[in-house]
Steps between C-alpha positions, in 0.01 A plus 500: 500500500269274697670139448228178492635161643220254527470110621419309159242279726325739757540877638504515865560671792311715758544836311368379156195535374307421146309761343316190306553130493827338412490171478776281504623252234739305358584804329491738744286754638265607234592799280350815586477432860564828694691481797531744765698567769508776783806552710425613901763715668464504874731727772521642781533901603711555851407134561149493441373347212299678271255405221600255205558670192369299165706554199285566151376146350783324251309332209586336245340273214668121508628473132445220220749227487427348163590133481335233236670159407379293228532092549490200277243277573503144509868407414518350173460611156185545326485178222294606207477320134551697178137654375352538842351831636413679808799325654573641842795539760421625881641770719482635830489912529529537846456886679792574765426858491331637818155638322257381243675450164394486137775289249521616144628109338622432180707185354813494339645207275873382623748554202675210292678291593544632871398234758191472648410472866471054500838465294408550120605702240214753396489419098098569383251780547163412619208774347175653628621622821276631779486503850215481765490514810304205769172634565289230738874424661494138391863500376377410183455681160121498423415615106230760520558562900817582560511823212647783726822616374633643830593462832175743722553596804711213686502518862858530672614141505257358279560298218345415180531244179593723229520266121694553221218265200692495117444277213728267392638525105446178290790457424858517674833265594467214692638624775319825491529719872320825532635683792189794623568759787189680657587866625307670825540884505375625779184812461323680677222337716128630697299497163323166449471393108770746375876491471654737731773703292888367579628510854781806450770489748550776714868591427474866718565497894206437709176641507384463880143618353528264224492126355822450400551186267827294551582227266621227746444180180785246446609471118294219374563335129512765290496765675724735714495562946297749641305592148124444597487218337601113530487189252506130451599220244278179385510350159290312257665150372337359259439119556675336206535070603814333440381189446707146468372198386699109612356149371594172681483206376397200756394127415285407718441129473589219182393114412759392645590642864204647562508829697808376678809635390315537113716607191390627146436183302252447280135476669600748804333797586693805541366802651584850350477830748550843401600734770396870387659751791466865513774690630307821495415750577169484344244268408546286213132458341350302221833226529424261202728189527497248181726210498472220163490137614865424386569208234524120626232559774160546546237739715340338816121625472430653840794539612486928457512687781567861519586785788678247713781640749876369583711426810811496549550564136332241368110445377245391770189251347262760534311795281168468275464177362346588113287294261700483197241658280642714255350830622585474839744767459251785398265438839450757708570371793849636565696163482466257228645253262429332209697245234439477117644196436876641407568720802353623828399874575423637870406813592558647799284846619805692704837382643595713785837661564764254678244227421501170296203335328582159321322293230528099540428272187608130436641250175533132469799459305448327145 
């Protein structure tokens, strides 16, 4: 039985010959190359040589290494809030194979309570699911352009973004982790717009007139070495803020000392500071903070001032300075304050994970 050996990167040698192109990749010579190969015997009769003798022409077809990976893209999870839709996570389908491939994907939601790929603890199931594929090859999921559902005809050693887009449930624990896999099976390619059928291994021996297709894929996520098929993790976490909230208590000047070395006696001025921090991992939004001027003192007018920051731990004299009126807090503008002559009220737009925001407001003391 005629035996094929050939170099992964390049056929060579003075004897071969290519019935049609092969070029080489990455992946190999391309699938259905033919190769060809005639042996010459030369000898001699009563010492004088007579003519070479060419042996019949050896062919055969180079066979189909199938190979796909699927990748993760980007690192990190995918942070989400409860109620949101057409949320999306991003793979990479990359072709190994040595020929023009077609992927048949589909997505796969990770069980309870196994853990996910960053270090969670899948507990939640997001809805909706679909997944497109990156038409323009901008990397990034486009509504309305990106709407094929498969992988067409991918070049040997191409790649492409592949997205996994699901709605998010209004409702769920604080700490609520989807874990997602996306699934590449490898198909049939040379028909552009249409899903090849599913690569079929070729478990018989070889077929020197034939493709052969060997499954030569590692076992990805979920699925098994050498199947035709390979698969990644990512994970939705939705962005729940663990927000904190520390008030200090500083005088800043009295009748007496002044603003050197000042203590708390009736007539000083002490400054209040709320410290709101975030701990994550998502945005805290709409953060109301009200505080009542306490008994035995008495508001400073002016003395509001809202989205400051801290250092060190403690509150820096900065942030919005507000106008006391008592709507302030219902602008629009993102960052206000206002007082209503019992307590103060600041609103602040959006605190940002691992992020403080303070509000500053001052009392004489009665």
């Amino acid at each position: 039985m005629l035996r094929k050996f050939i170099n992964p990167l390049l056929l060579s040698g003075s004897a071969l010959a290519l019935a049609m192109p092969g070029i080489a990749h990455a992946a190999g010579t391309v699938a259905g190359t033919t190769v060809t190969n005639t042996a010459t015997v030369n000898f001699s009769v009563g010492g004088t040589a007579q003519s070479p003798v060419s042996s019949n022409a050896a062919n055969f077809l180079v066979d189909r290494k199938v190979n796909v990976t699927v990748s993760e893209v980007g690192g990190a999870a995918t942070t989400v809030t409860f109620g949101s839709t057409n949320q999306v996570t991003t793979f990479a389908v990359t072709n190994n194979t040595n020929s023009v491939m077609d992927y048949r994907l589909f997505a796969t939601e990770q069980l309870a309570l196994v853990s996910t790929i960053f270090g969670h603890q899948d507990n939640y199931t997001v809805s909706n699911i679909r997944v497109f594929v990156d038409s323009n090859g901008n990397g990034i999921y486009d509504a309305g352009v990106d709407t094929g559902t498969f992988v067409d005809e991918l070049a040997p050693d191409a790649s492409v973004a592949v997205f996994i887009v699901a709605d998010i449930p209004a409702t769920g624990p604080s700490n609520a982790v989807a874990g997602i896999s996306l699934t590449a099976v490898a198909a049939t390619g040379g028909t552009g717009g249409a899903l090849g059928a599913d690569t079929i291994a070729s478990l018989l021996g070889d077929n020197p007139g034939a493709v052969d297709n060997v499954f030569a894929d590692g076992q990805g996520a979920i699925d098994a070495v050498r199947d035709g098929r390979f698969s990644a993790f990512d994970e939705y976490v939705v962005g729940t803020a663990a927000v904190t909230a520390i008030k200090t208590a500083t005088t800043i000047m009295d009748p007496v000392n002044g603003s050197l070395l000042p203590k708390a006696i009736p007539g000083a001025t002490v400054e209040y500071c709320i410290q709101v921090t975030n701990a994550g991992p998502g945005t805290a939004q709409d953060v109301v903070v009200e505080d009542a001027i306490p008994a035995n003192s008495t508001y400073v007018p002016g003395s509001l001032y809202v989205g400051g920051s801290t250092l060190l731990g403690a509150c820096v004299a900065d942030g919005s300075f507000e106008d006391d009126d008592t709507s302030g807090a219902d602008d629009a503008d993102g960052t206000t304050g206002s007082f209503d002559n019992t307590k103060i009220h600041s609103l602040i737009a959006t605190v940002p994970a691992l992020s403080t925001v303070t509000t500053r407001f001052r009392v004489t003391v009665n």
